[in-house]
ROTI-957514 format. One record per residue (C-alpha): residue number from 1; chain; x, y, z. Coordinates in Angstrom, 1 decimal, m for minus. Layout:
<fivexs>
NUM, A, X, Y, Z
...
</fivexs>
This chain:
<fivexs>
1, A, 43.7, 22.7, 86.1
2, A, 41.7, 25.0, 83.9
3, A, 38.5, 24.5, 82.4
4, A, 38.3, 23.6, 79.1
5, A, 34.9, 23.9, 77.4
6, A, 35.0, 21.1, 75.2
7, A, 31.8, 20.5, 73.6
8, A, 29.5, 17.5, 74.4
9, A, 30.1, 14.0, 72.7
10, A, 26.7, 13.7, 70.6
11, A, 25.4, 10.0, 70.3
12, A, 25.7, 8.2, 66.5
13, A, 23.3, 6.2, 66.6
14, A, 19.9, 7.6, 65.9
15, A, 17.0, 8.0, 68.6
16, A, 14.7, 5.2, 68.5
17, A, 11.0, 5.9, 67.3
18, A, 8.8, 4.4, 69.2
19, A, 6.1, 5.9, 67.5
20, A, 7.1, 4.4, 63.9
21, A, 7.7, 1.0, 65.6
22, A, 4.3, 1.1, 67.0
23, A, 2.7, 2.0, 63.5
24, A, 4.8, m0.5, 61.6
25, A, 3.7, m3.7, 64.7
26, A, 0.1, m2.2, 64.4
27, A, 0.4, m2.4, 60.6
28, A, 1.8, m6.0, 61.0
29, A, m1.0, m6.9, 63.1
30, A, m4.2, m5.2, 60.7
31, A, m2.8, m7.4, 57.7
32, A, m1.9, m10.4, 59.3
33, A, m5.8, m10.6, 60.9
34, A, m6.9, m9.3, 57.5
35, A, m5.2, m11.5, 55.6
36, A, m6.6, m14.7, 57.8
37, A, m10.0, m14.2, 57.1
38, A, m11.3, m16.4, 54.6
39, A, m13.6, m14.0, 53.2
40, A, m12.4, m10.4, 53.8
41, A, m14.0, m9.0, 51.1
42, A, m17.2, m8.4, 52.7
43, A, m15.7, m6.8, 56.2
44, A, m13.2, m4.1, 54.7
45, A, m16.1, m3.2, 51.9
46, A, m18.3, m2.3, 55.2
47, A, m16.2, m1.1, 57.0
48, A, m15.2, 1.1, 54.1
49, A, m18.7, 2.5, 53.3
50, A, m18.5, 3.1, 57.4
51, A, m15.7, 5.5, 57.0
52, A, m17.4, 7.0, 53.8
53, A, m21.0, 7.3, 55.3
54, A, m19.1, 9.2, 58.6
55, A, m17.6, 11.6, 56.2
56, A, m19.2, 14.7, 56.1
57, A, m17.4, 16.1, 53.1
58, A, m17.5, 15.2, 49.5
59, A, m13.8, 15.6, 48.8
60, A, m12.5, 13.9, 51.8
61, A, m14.6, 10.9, 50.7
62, A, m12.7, 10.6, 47.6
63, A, m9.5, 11.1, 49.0
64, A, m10.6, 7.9, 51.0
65, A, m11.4, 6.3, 47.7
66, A, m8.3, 7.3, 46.1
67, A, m6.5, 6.2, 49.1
68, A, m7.9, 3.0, 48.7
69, A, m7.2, 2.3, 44.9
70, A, m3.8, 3.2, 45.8
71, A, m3.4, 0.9, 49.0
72, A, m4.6, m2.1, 46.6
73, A, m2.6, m1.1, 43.9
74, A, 0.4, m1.1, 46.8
75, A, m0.9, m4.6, 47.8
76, A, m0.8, m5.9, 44.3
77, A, 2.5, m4.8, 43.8
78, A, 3.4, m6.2, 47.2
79, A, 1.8, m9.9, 46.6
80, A, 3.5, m10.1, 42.8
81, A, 7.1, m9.3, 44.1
82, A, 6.7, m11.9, 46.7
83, A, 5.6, m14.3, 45.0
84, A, 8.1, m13.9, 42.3
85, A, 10.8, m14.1, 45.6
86, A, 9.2, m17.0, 47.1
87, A, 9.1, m18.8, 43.5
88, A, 13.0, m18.0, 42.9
89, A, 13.6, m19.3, 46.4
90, A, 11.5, m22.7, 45.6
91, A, 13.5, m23.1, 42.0
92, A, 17.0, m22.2, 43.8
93, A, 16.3, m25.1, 46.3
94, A, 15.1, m27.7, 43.5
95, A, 16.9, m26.3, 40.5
96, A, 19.7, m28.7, 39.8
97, A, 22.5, m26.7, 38.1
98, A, 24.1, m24.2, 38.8
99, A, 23.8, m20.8, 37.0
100, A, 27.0, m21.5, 35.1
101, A, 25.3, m24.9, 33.6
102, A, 21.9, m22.9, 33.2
103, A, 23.3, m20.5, 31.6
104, A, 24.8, m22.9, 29.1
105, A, 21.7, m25.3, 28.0
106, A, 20.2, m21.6, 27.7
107, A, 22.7, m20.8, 25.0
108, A, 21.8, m24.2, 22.6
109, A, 18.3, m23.2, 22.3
110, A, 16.8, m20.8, 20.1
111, A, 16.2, m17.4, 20.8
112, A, 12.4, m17.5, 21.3
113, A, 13.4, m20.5, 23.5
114, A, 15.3, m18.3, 25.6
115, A, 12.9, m15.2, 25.9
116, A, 10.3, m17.3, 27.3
117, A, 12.4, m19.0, 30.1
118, A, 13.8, m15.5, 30.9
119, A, 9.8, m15.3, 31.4
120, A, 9.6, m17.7, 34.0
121, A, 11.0, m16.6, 37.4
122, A, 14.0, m14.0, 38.3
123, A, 16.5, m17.1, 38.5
124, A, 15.9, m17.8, 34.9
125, A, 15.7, m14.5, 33.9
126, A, 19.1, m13.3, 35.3
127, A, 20.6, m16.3, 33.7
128, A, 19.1, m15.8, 30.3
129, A, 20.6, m12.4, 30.8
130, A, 23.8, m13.4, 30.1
131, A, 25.3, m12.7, 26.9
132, A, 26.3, m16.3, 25.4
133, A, 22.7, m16.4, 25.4
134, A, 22.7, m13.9, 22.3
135, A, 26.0, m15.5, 20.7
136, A, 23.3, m17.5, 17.9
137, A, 20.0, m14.4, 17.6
138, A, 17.1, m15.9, 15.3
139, A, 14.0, m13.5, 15.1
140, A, 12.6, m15.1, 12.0
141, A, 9.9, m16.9, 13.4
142, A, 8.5, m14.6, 16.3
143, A, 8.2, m11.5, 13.6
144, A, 5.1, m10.2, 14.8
145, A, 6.4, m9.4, 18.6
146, A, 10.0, m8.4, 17.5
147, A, 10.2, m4.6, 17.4
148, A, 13.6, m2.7, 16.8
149, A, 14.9, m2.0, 20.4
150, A, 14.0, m5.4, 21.2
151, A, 16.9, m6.5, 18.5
152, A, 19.1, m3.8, 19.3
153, A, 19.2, m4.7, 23.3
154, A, 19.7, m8.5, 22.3
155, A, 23.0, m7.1, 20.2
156, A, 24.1, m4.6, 23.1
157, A, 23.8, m7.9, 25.3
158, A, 25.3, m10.1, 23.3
159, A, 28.4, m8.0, 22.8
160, A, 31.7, m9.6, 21.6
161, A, 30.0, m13.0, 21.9
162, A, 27.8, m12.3, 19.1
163, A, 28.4, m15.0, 15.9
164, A, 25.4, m15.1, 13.7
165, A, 21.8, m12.9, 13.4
166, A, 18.8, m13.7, 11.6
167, A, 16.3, m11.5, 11.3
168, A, 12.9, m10.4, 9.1
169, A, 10.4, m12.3, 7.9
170, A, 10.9, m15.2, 5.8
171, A, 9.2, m15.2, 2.4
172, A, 5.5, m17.4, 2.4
173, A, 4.2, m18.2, m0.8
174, A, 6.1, m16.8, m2.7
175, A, 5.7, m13.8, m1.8
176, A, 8.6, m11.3, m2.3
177, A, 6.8, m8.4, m1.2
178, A, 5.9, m9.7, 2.7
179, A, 7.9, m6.8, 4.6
180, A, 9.2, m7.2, 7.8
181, A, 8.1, m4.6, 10.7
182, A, 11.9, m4.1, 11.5
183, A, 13.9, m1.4, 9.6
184, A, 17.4, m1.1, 9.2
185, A, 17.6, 0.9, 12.6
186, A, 17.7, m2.4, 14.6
187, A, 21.4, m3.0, 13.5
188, A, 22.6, 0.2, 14.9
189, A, 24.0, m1.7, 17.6
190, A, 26.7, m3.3, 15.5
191, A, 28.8, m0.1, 15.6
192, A, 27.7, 1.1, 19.4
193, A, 30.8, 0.8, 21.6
194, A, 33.4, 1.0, 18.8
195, A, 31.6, m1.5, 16.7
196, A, 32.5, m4.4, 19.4
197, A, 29.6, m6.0, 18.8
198, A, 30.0, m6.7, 15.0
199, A, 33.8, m7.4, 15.2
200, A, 33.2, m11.0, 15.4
201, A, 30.1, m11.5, 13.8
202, A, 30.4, m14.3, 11.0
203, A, 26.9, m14.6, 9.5
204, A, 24.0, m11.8, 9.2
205, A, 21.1, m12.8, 7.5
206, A, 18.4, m10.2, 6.8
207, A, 14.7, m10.9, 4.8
208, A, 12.8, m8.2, 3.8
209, A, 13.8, m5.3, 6.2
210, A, 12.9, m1.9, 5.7
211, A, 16.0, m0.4, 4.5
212, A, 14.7, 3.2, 2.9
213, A, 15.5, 5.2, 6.2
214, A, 18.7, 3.6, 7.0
215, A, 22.1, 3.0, 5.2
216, A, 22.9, m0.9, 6.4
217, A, 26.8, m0.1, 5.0
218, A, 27.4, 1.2, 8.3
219, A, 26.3, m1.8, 10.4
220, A, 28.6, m4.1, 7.6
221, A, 31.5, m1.8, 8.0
222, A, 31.8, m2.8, 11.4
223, A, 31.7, m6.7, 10.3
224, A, 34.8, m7.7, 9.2
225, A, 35.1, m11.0, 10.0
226, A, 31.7, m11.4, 8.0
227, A, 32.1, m14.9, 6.4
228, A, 28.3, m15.3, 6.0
229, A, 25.6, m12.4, 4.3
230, A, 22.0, m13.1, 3.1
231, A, 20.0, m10.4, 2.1
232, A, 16.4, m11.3, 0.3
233, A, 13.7, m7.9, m1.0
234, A, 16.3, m5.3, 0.7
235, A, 14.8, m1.8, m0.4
236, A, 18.1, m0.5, m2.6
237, A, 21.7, 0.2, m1.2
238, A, 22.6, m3.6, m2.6
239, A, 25.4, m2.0, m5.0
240, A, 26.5, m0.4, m2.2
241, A, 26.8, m3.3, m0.1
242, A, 28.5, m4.8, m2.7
243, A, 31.1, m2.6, m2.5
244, A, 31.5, m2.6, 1.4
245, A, 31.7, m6.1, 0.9
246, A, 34.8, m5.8, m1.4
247, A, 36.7, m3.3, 0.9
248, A, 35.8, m4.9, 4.3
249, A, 34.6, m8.2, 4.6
250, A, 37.8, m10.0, 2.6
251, A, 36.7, m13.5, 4.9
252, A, 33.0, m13.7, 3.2
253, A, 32.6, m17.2, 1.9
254, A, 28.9, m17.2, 1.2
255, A, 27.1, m14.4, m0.4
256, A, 23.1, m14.4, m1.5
257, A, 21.4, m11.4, m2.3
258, A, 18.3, m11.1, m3.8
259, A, 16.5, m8.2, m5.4
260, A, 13.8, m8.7, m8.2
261, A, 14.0, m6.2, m11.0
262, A, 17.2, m3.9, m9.6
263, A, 20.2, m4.2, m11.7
264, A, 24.0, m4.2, m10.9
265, A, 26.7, m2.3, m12.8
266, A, 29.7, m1.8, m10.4
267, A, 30.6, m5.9, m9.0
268, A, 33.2, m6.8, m11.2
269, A, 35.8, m6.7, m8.3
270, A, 33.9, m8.7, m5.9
271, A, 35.5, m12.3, m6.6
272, A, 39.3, m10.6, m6.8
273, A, 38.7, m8.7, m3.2
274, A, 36.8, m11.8, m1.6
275, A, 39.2, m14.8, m2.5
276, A, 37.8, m17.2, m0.2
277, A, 34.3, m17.3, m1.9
278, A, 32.7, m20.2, m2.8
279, A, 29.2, m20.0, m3.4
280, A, 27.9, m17.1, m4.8
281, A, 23.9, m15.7, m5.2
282, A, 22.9, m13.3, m7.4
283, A, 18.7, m13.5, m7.9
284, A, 16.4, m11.8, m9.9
285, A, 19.2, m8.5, m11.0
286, A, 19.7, m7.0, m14.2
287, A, 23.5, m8.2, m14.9
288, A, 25.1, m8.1, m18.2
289, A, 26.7, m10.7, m19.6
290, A, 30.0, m8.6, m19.9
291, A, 29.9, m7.8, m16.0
292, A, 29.5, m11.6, m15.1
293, A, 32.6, m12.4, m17.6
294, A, 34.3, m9.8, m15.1
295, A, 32.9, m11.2, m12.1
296, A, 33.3, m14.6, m11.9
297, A, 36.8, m14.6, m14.2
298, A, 39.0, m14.9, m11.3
299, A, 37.1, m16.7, m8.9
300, A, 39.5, m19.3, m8.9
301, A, 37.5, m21.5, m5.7
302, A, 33.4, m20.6, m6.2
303, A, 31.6, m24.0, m5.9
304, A, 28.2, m22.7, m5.9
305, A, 26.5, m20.1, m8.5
306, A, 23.0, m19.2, m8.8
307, A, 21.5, m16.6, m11.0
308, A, 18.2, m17.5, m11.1
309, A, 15.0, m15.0, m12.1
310, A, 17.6, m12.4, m13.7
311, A, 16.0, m10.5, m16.5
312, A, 18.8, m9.7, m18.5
313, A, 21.9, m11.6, m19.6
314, A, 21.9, m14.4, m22.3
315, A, 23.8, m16.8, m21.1
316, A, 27.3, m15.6, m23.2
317, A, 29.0, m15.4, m20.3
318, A, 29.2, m19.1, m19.5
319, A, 31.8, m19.2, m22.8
320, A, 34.4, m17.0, m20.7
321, A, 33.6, m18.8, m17.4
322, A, 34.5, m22.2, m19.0
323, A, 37.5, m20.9, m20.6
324, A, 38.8, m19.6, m16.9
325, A, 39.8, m21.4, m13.7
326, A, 36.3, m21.5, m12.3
327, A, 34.8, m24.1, m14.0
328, A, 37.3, m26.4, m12.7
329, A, 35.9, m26.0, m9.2
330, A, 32.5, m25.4, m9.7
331, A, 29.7, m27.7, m8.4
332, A, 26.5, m26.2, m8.8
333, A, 25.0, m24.0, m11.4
334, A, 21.1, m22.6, m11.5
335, A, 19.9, m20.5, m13.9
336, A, 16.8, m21.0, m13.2
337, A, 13.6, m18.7, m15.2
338, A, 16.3, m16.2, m16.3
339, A, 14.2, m14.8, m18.8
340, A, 16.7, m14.2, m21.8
341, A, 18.8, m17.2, m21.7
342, A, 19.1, m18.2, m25.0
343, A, 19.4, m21.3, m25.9
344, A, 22.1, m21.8, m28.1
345, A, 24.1, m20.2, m25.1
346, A, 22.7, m23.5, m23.3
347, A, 23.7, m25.8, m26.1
348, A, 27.3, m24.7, m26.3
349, A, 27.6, m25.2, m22.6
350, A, 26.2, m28.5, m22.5
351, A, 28.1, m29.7, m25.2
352, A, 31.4, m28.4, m23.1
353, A, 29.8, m30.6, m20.4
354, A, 30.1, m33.6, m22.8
355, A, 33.3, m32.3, m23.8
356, A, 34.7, m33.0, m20.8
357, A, 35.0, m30.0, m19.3
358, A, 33.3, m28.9, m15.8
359, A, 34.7, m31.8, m14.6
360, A, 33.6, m31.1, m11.1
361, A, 29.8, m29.9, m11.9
362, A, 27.4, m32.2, m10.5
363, A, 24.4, m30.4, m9.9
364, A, 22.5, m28.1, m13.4
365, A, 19.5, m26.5, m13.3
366, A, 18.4, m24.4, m16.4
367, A, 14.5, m24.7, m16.1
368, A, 12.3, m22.4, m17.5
369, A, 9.0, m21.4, m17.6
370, A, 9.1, m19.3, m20.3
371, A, 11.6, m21.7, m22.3
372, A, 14.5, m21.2, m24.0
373, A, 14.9, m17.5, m26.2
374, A, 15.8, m17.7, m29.5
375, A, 17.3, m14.6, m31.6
376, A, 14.5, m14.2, m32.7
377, A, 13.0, m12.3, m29.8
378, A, 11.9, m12.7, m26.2
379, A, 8.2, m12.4, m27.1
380, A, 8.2, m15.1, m29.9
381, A, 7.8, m19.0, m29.5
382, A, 10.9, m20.5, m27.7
383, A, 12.6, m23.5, m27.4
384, A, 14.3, m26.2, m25.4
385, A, 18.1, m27.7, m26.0
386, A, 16.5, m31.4, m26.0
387, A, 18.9, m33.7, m27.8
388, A, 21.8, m32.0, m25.5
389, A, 20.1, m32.3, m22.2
390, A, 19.1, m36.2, m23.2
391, A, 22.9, m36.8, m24.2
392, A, 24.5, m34.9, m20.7
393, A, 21.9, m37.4, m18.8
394, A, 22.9, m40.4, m20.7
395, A, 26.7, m39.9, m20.8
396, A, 27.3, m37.5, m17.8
397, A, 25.3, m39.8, m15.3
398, A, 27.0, m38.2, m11.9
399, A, 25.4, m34.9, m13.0
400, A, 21.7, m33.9, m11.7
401, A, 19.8, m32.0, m14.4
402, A, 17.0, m30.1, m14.5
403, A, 15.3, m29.3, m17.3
404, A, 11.9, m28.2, m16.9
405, A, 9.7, m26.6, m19.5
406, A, 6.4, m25.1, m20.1
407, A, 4.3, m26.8, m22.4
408, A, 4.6, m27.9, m26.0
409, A, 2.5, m24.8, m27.5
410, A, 5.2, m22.3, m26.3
411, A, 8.2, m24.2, m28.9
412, A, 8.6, m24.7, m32.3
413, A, 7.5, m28.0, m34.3
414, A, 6.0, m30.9, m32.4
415, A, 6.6, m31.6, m28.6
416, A, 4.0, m34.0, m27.6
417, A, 6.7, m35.7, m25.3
418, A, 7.9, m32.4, m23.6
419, A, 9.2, m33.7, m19.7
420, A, 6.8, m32.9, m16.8
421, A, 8.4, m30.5, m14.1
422, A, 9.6, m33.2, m11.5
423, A, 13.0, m32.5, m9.5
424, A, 13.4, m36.1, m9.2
425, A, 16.9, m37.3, m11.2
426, A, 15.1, m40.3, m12.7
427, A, 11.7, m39.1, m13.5
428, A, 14.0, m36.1, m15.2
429, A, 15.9, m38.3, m17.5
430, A, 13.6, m40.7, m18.1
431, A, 11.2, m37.9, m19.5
432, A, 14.5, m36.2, m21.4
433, A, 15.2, m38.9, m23.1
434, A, 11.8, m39.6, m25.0
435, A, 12.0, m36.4, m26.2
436, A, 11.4, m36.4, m30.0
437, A, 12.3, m32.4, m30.2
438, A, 15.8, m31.5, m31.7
439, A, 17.8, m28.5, m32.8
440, A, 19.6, m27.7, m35.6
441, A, 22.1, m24.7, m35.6
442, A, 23.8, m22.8, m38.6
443, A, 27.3, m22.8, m39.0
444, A, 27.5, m19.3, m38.5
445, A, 28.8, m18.2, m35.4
446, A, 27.2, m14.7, m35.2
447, A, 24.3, m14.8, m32.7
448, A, 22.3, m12.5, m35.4
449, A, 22.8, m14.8, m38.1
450, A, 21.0, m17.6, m36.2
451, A, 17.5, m16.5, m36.1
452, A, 16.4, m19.3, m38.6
453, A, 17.1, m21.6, m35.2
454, A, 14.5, m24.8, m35.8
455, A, 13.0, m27.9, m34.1
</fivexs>
């Protein structure tokens, strides 16, 4: 038989070191008697400035120093990984649910609730990882620790389980001008993966974002099955929003926006294109009369309707509303402080009250700190509708009215029994109906014609 010179079989399984095994077992050993002293500071820290004091050279003595800093930073390390292991192990043996039941109490609390217990230990931090957690995000209370990426990752995580979001800083004081330290950026996310993420979304509120550097249409774009929008001191883009509300979001029930000074010009097909709305916001813009008449014309189902702070229409608007199908279902009006209302506007709408007509309004507010404008002009004395808003409390008793006024010096003729601002119902007719104020209009129908208005 010939010979074959078949090469030699070499062996898998790697040669054992006996020299790392006898590091690692003398490594074992040095920390183990290190680690049972009870004071061990004192020993290494000699036996340290030993090794220095034999050391002949200046930069081999800091290479031992910087070999030490290292080996304690190591150690540190070391120590917090185990004891985050050893605490994970102690919750996993006394921890009574499972991660499935964790990970649902985790999803009924809030989200500052659930970034602390992700804070904890690794067992509730991989279950607070999940994305139900993220289904309900509220950042308006932890503003000052919430930066843009931190939002953004919360979205990413949440994913198709994401319903509502909350975010900015909620106005204190009064103060519209409180800016949030989150920009428009954070909502990036929405579109990220096809726009999977706001597919399902159903409310967004946002107060006082930074919105200069960043269009917030594309984020909505991607929420069509938006139902819910708040958006309070956006910078801008609002008419815009308007209109990718009118093109995608066709679900949106509640809308309240609110803007001091910027005016509107383009909304008229907002009520047509969102059928299903029912209460309706619009604070503080510049709207015409005519562009309301448009507006609310055809919202056949709005409920709820509050223009309050706008600084331009007069209140004309209210004729063509009553005349259409929406008075019939409306429950709450506020026109609260809008600075040209004019009050024979307000007079021939609560006369239609008394008429019998807003059948289903039971809730008016038409204060104003300024008063009521007659034609005269916006920076002349002004009035309040008394007689009408003491005969709407007295005959339309299911209706609550406001009606609060600045004093007496700002009207015509004597007020000494002007009502004090109370939102109580009863304090608020009570008050109404001592009034001793009353109006008297011309005959004339044109609004220029009735400047001779008089208590």
């Amino acid at each position: 038989m010939a010979n074959l010179n078949l090469p030699k079989r070499r062996c898998l399984a790697p040669p054992f070191d006996t020299t790392a095994a006898t590091a690692t077992t003398s490594l074992d050993r040095f920390l183990e008697s290190a680690l049972a002293m009870e004071d061990f500071s004192i020993p290494i820290g000699l036996s340290l400035e030993r090794i220095l004091d034999s050391t002949p050279l200046q930069s081999d003595k800091e290479s031992i120093l910087d070999g030490a800093t290292r080996l304690a930073s190591a150690l540190m390390d070391v120590s917090t990984r185990s004891m985050r292991k050893l605490a994970t192990a102690h919750n996993l043996s006394v921890w009574p649910l499972t991660a499935d039941l964790t990970i649902k109490v985790f999803s009924m609390l809030d989200t500052e609730s659930v970034c602390f217990a992700a804070a904890t230990c690794s067992l509730f931090s991989r279950c607070a990882s999940d994305s139900l957690c993220y289904a309900n995000i509220d950042l308006t209370r932890s503003v000052a620790k919430v930066t843009n990426p931190i939002v953004s990752t919360m979205i990413q995580r949440a994913g198709k389980n994401l319903q509502s979001i909350k975010l900015g800083r909620l106005p204190q004081d009064n103060s519209r001008f409180d800016k949030s330290p989150l920009t428009g950026s954070c909502l990036a996310a929405l579109v990220s993966d096809g726009g999977a993420a706001g597919l399902l979304l159903q409310k967004l509120h946002l107060h006082n974002l930074k919105m200069k550097d960043y269009n917030p249409c594309l984020a909505l774009s991607a929420c069509k099955n938006l139902y819910e929008l708040e958006i309070i001191g956006m910078d801008g883009w609002l008419e815009l929003i308007l209109t990718v509300i009118s093109q995608n979001c066709h679900s949106i029930e509640r809308l309240c926006l609110e803007a001091f000074g910027e005016c509107l010009y383009h909304v008229e097909g907002l009520t047509k294109s969102c059928p299903l709305l029912s209460s309706l916001s619009l604070r503080g813009f510049g709207i015409g009369d005519d562009i309301l008449s448009n507006l609310i014309k055809g919202a056949q189902g709005l409920k709820y309707l509050d223009l309050s702070g706008s600084i331009i229409f007069s209140g004309s608007f209210l004729r063509d509303f009553g005349k259409g199908g929406g008075a019939n279902s409306l429950e709450s009006l506020i026109l609260r402080d809008c600075i040209n209302l004019r009050a024979r506007e307000v007079s021939l709408f609560l006369s239609a009250v008394l008429y019998g007509d807003w059948k289903q309004l039971r809730y008016v507010d038409i204060s104003n700190r300024k008063g009521l404008v007659v034609p005269r002009g916006s920076s002349g004395p002004r009035t309040r509708c008394a007689i009408e808003v003491s005969q709407v409390l007295q005959r339309r008793p299911d209706i609550r009215l406001i009606a609060d006024y600045p004093p007496e010096i700002c009207f015509y003729g004597d007020c000494t029994n002007s009502p004090s601002p109370s939102s109580d119902t009863d304090s608020s007719s009570s008050s109404c109906d001592t009034l001793s104020c009353s109006l008297v209009y011309s005959s004339s129908s044109s609004d220029e014609e009735d400047s001779h208005l008089m208590v």
